[in-house]
One Martini backbone bead per residue (centre of mass of N, CA, C, O) as a GRO file, in nm:
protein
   97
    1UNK     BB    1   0.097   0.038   0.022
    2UNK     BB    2   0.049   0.360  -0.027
    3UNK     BB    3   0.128   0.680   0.054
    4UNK     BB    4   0.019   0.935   0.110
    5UNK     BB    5   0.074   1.285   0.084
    6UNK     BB    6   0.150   1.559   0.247
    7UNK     BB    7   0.071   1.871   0.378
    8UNK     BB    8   0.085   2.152   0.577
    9UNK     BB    9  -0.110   2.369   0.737
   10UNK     BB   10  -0.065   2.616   0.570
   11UNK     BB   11  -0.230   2.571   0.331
   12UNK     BB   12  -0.487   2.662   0.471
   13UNK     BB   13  -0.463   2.964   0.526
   14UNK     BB   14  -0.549   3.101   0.230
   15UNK     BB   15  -0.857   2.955   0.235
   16UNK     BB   16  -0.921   3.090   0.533
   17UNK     BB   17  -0.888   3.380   0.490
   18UNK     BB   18  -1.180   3.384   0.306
   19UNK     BB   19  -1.321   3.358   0.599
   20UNK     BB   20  -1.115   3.527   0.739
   21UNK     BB   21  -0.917   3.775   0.893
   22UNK     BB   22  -0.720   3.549   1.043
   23UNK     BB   23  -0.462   3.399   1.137
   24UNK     BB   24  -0.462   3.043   1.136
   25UNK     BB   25  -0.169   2.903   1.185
   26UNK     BB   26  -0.163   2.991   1.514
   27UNK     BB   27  -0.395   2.822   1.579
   28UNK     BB   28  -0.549   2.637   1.806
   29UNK     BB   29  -0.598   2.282   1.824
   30UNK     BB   30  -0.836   2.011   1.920
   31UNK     BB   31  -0.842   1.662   1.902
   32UNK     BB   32  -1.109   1.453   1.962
   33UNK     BB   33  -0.991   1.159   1.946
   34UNK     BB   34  -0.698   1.234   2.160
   35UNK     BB   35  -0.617   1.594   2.245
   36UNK     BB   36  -0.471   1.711   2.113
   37UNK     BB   37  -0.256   2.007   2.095
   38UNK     BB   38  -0.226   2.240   1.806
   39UNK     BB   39  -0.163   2.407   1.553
   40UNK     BB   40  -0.234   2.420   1.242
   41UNK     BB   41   0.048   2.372   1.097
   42UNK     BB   42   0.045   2.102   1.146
   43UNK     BB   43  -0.116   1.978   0.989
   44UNK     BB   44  -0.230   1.765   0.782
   45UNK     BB   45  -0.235   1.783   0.428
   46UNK     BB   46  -0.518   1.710   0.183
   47UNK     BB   47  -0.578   1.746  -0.191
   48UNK     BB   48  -0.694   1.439  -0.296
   49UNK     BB   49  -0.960   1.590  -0.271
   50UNK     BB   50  -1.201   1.748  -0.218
   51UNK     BB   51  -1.022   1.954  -0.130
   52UNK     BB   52  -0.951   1.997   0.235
   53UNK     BB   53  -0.793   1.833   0.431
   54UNK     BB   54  -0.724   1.784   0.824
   55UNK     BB   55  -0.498   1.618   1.013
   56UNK     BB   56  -0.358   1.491   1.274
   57UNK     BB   57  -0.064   1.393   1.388
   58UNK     BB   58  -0.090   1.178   1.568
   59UNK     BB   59  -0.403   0.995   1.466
   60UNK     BB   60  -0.569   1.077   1.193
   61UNK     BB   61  -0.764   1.250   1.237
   62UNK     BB   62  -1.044   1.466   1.123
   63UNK     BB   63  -1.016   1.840   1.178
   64UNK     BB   64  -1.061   1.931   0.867
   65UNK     BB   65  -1.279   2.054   0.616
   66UNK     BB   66  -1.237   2.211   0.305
   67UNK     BB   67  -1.477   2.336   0.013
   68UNK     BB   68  -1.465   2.502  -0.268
   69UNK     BB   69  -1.668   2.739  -0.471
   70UNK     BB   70  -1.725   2.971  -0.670
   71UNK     BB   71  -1.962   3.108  -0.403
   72UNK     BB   72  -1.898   2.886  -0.169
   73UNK     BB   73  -1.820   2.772   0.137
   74UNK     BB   74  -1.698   2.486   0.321
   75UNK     BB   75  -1.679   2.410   0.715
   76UNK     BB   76  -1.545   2.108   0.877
   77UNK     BB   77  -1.491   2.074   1.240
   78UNK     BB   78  -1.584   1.792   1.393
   79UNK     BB   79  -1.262   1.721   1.527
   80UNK     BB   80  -1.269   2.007   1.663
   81UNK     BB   81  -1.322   2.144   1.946
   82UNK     BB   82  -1.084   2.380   1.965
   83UNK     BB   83  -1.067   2.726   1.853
   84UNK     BB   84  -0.760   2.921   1.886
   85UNK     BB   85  -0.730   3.281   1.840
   86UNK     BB   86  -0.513   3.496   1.788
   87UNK     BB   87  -0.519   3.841   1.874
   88UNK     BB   88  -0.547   4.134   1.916
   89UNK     BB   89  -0.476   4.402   2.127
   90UNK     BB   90  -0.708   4.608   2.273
   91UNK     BB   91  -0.771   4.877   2.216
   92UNK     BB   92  -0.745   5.212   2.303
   93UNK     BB   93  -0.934   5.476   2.388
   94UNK     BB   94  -0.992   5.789   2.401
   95UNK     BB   95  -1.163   6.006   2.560
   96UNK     BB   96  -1.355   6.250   2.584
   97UNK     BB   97  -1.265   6.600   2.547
   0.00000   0.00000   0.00000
């Protein structure tokens, strides 16, 4: 049996980023089913289906499914207990002068 190869969590990036406005490389994400905690950039991607799997590196289910249309995009995240997205500290503003 041949191995598929696969690309890092990086593939996601861009194509992710059309529909987040925020990185999500650097994004936690943990695998429902070991438990395992990592970026999303550790995921294995594979492309050879229709769009882009994300697997778990420990244990290879499957945490992340993307699915590109002309017109609109599918994600399916239900290998993922939660995603952790790192954000800008919020800004103060001055008050009323």
């Amino acid at each position: 049996m041949t191995e598929m190869s696969y690309l890092d969590g990086n593939m996601l990036d861009g194509p992710m980023h059309e529909l987040f406005t925020v990185d999500l490389s650097t994004a936690m994400g943990r695998c429902e089913n070991c438990g395992m905690t990592g970026s999303m950039a550790s995921l294995h991607v594979y492309s050879h289906a229709p769009g882009l799997v994300g697997r778990c590196p420990s244990c290879e289910a499957v945490m992340v499914r993307l699915v590109r249309g002309p017109d609109r995009a599918w994600l399916d995240m239900r290998g993922t207990t939660y995603l952790q997205v790192p954000m800008p500290m919020e800004q103060t503003f001055p008050g009323p002068l």
